[in-house]
N, C-alpha and C positions, 0 to 999 in steps of 0.2 A: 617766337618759335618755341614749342615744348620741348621743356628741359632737357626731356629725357632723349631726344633726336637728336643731342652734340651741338645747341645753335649758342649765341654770343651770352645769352642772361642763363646758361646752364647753373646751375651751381656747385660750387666747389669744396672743397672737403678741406680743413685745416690739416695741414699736418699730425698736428697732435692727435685733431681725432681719428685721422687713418691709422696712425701707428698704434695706438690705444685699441683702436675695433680689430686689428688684426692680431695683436700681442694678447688683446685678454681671451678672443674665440679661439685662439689654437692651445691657450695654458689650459682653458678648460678642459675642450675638446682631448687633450693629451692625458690630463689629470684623471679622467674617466677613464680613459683606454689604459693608462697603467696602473691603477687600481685592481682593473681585472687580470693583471700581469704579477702582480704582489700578491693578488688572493690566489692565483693559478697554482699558484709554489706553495703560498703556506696555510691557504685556508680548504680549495676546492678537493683534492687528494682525499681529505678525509671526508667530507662534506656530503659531496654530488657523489664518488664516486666507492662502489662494494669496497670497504678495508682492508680485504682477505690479505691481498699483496700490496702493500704500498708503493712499489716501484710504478707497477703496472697501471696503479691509481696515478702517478705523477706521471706517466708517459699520455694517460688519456686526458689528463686534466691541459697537458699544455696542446693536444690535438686541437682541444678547445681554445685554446689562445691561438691559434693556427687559423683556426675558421674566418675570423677576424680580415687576413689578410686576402682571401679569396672573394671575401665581400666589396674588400675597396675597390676593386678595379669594375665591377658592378657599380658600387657605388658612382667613381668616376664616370663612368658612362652618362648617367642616370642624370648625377645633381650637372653633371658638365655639358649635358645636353642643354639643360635650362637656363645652365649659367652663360650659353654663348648665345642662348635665343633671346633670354626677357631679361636676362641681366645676374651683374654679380651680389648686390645688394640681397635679392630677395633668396635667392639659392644659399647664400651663407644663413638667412635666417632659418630656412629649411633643413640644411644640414644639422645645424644646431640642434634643434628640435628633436632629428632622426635618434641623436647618439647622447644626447640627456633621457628622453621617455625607454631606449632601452637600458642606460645605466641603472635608471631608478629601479625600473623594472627588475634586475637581477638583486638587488638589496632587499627585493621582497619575495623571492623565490621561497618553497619549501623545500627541504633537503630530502635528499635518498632514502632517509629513516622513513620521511613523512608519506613519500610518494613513490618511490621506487625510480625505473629507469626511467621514468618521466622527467625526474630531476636534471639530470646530465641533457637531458633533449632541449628542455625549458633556456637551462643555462647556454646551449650552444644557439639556439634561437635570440637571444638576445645578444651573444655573441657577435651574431650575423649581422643584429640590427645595430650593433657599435664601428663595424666596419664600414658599412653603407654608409653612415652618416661622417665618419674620418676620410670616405673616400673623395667625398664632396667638398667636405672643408679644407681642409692643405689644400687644394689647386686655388680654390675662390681665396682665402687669405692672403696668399702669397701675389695673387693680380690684387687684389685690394691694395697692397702694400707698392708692389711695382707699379701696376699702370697708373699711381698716383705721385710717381715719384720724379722731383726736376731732374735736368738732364746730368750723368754725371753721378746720380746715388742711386741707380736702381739695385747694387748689391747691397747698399746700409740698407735700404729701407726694407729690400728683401730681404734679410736676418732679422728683421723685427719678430715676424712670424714664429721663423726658426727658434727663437727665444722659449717659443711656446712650452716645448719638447722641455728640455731640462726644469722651466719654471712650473711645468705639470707633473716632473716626476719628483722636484723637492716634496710640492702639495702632498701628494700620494705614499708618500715614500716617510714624510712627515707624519703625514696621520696616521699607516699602521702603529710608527715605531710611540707615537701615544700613546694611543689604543693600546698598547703593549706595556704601557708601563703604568699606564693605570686599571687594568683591569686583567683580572687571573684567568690565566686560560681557559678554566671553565665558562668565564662569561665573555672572553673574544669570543671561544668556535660555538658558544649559544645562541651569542644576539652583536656580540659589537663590531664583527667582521661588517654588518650589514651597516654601520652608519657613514662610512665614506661613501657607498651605493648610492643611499637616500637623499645624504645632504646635498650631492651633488645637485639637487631640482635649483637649491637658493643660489649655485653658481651659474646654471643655465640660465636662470630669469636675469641677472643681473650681465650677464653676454646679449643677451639677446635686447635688454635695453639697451643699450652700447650698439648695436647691430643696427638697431632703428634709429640712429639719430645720424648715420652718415646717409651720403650719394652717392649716385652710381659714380662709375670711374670716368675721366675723360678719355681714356681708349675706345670704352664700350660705348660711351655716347658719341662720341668721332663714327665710330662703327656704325651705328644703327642709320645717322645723318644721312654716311654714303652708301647706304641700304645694302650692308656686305652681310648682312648674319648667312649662314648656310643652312640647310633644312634639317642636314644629317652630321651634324658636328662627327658623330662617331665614326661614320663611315669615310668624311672627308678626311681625317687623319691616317684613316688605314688606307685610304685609298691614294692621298695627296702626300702624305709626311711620314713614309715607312724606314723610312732612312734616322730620323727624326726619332721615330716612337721608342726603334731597336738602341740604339746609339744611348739616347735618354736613361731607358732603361739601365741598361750595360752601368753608364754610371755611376747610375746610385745604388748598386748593391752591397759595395763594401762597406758604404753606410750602415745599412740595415742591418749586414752581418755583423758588425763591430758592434754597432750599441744594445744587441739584443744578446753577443755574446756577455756585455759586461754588465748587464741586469737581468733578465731573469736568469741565464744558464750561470752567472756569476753567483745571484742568492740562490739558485737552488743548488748550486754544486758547494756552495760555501754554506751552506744547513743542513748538509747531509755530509760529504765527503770532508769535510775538513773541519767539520764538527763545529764550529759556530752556532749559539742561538741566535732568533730571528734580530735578538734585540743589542745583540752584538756588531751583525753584519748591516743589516739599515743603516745606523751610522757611517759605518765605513764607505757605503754606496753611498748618499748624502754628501760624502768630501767629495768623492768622487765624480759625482753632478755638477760638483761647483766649479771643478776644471770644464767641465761641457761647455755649463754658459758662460766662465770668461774668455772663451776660443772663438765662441760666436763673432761677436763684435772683430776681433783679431782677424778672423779669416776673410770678413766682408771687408775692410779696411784693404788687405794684400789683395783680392779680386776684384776691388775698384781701381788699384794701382798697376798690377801686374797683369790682371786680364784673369777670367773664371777659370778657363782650362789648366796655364799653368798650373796655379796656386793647386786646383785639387789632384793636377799631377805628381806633385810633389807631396803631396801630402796622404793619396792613395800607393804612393812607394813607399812613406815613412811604413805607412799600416802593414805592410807586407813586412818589414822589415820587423817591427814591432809582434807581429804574427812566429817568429821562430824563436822569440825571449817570453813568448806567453806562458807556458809549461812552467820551465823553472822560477818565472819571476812567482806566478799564481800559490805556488808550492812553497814559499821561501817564507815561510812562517808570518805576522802578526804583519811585518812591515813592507813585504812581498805582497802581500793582496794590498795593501794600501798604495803601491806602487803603482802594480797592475791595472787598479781602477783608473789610479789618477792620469796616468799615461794614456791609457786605452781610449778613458771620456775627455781629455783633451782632445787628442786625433779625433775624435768624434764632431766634437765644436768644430774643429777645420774642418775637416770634410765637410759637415751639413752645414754651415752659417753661407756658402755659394752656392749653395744645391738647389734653393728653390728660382733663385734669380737665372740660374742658368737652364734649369727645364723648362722656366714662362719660357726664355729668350730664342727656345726653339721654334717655338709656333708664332705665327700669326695671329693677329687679334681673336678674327672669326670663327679662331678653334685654339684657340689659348688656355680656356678655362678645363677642355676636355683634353687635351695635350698632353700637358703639363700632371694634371692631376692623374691620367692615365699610364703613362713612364712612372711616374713615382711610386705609384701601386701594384706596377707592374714590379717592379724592384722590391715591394715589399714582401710579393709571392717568390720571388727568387731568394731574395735575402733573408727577410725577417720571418717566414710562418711557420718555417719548421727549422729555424737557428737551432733555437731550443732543445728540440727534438733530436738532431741532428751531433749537434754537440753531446749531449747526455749521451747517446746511444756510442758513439767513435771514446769519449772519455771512458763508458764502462767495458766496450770490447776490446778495447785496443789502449791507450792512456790517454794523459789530458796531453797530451806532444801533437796527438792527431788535430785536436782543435783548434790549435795553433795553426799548421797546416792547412786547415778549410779555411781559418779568416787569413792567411795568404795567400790564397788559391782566387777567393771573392777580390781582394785589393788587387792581384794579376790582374785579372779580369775586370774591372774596372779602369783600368791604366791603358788595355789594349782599348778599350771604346773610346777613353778622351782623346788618346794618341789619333783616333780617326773621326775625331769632334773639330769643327772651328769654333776657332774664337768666336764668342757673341756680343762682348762689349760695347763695340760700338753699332748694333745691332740699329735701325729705327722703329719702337716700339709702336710705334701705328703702322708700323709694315699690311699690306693685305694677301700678300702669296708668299 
């Protein structure tokens, strides 16, 4: 029987190397996307966009990091279609593909000087293409990692992925503050802004080898066997699992608002407002990270034991609560922002280290890969694309108390959707309806 139809001589994926293909495509994948999150705040302002006002320049520059998140659920559609029809292997290598050739791409742009409003369009175009291709990846890695997983670890194995996130914004976060200290600003905003862009091609080639050396999953080959693929993955979602996609969504927004509040709006309000240079506050975000990724592990551990919903119940209240200490802790001088982070990118780690195992565990096989990836990008357009924005704008009309306020308003809200989520735990992950 051929492999790839789910029969007895399929072949199987070692552990290691599932957790390896899923941990190293989403560090990349993420390493890209927050690059352009780091450049947004302190390279693109001056760069892409007229100087006249620099505020004005930093409100269109993060529009541009905005775009991003209106692509992924395109994205999702797109790579999630293919990933429910011909498989998750070849769509991960796809997606890859998508959001490596547009990272390079922006590391070789010409600036505003050189070309005018062209510049900003260029930038937002490639923009577009980092999102399409994030939108595709998170859902296929996180089934890489779950429908690979023995009975009993589908949250550990799903935080492998999640791992991604933190270990792609040390990379990025890392190499600015390099770049920053070996080279004078005249030669970052000339030429060295553009080598985290570039280099990124030798991290894409070496994911995508890793990418080609696993198998499809045994979900999707089960699937194919008992000939369930659907024609219209996207349409059977909205049509079959609306309850599903809303709920999904709802979830993970406090996600998206917490970690976007405490990286970019955290450097860019800690570069401007609170007077920091770039090569001060990187560091501080860097500690900060490193609470992210030791929470990951922590949180799949309590969601293997206590069940997904509790755990992010409790831990989408903590964020609310955390949400009305943000003001004063943020403002509390040198050891107040070190606090902020650390506290803020903890809850971060809890939250997202059962996020992805718990969006697969919505869907059915047959539309698992479009599901899953579509609620999370959907969350990303509520939560994450105009955090940024959002925050900036309430911090300079009103104070940083309001920001506070929106990321407990986002964890409400997240709490009222689990509160009307079941459990998934003991779900059966070759379910077919």
């Amino acid at each position: 029987m051929n492999a790839a139809a789910g029969g007895a001589d399929a072949p199987v994926n070692s552990p290691r190397r599932v957790l390896l293909a899923s941990l190293a495509g989403t560090t990349i994948e993420f390493f890209d996307f927050y690059i352009y999150a780091t450049a947004a705040v302190l390279v693109f302002p001056k760069l892409f966009f007229p100087a006249s006002d620099p505020t004005s320049a930093t409100l269109q520059s993060l529009a541009t990091f905005a775009i991003a998140f209106f692509a992924r659920p395109i994205g999702s559609a797109l790579f999630g279609h293919f990933g429910d029809r011909i498989g998750r292997k070849a769509t991960l290598v796809a997606a890859l593909l998508t959001m490596g050739l547009s990272t390079v791409t922006i590391g070789l742009l010409p600036t505003y000087a050189s070309i005018g409003v062209l510049a900003p369009l260029g930038l937002a175009l490639c923009r577009f293409g980092q999102g399409l291709g994030l939108g595709g990846e998170w859902g296929g890695a996180v089934l890489l990692a779950t429908e690979n997983a023995p009975p009993g670890k589908r949250a550990w194995y799903g935080m492998f992925p999640q791992l991604g996130a933190p270990l792609g914004f040390i990379c990025s976060g890392g190499v600015f503050l390099l770049l920053s200290e070996l080279l004078s600003d005249a030669q970052f905003f000339a030429w060295g802004w553009r080598i985290p862009f570039i280099a990124s091609a030798l991290l894409v080639l070496m994911g995508l080898y890793v990418r080609l050396k696993i198998h499809e999953t045994p979900a999707f080959q089960k699937a194919l066997a008992r000939e369930e693929r659907v024609r219209v993955p996207m349409l059977s979602v909205l049509r079959d699992h609306p309850r599903a996609l809303i709920l999904g969504t709802l979830v993970a927004v406090a996600t998206f608002v917490l970690f976007y509040l405490m990286t970019v709006f955290a450097l860019s309000w800690g570069t401007s407002a609170l007077g920091y240079a770039r090569q001060q506050f990187l560091p501080l975000q860097l500690f900060g990270i490193l609470f992210f990724a030791l929470t990951i592990p922590l949180s799949a551990l309590w969601a293997e034991r206590h069940g997904r919903r509790l755990t992010l119940m409790v831990v989408s209240a903590a964020i609310a609560v955390f949400g009305l200490f943000f003001a004063p802790l943020f403002s509390a001088g040198l050891y107040g922002v070190v606090a902020t982070l650390a506290l803020g990118l903890a809850l971060m780690g809890l939250t997202y280290g059962p996020l992805g195992t718990i969006l697969s565990e919505l869907f059915p096989t047959s539309v698992r890969y479009t599901g899953a990836s579509l609620t999370f990008n959907l969350a990303g357009i509520l939560g994450a694309s105009l955090a940024p924005y959002i925050a900036t704008y309430l911090a300079k009309t009103y104070s940083l108390q309001y920001v506070g306020y929106y990321l407990s308003a986002a964890a409400l809200l997240s709490l009222l959707a689990l509160a009307l989520t079941p459990e998934t735990r003991d779900r059966d992950f070759s379910q077919t309806a």
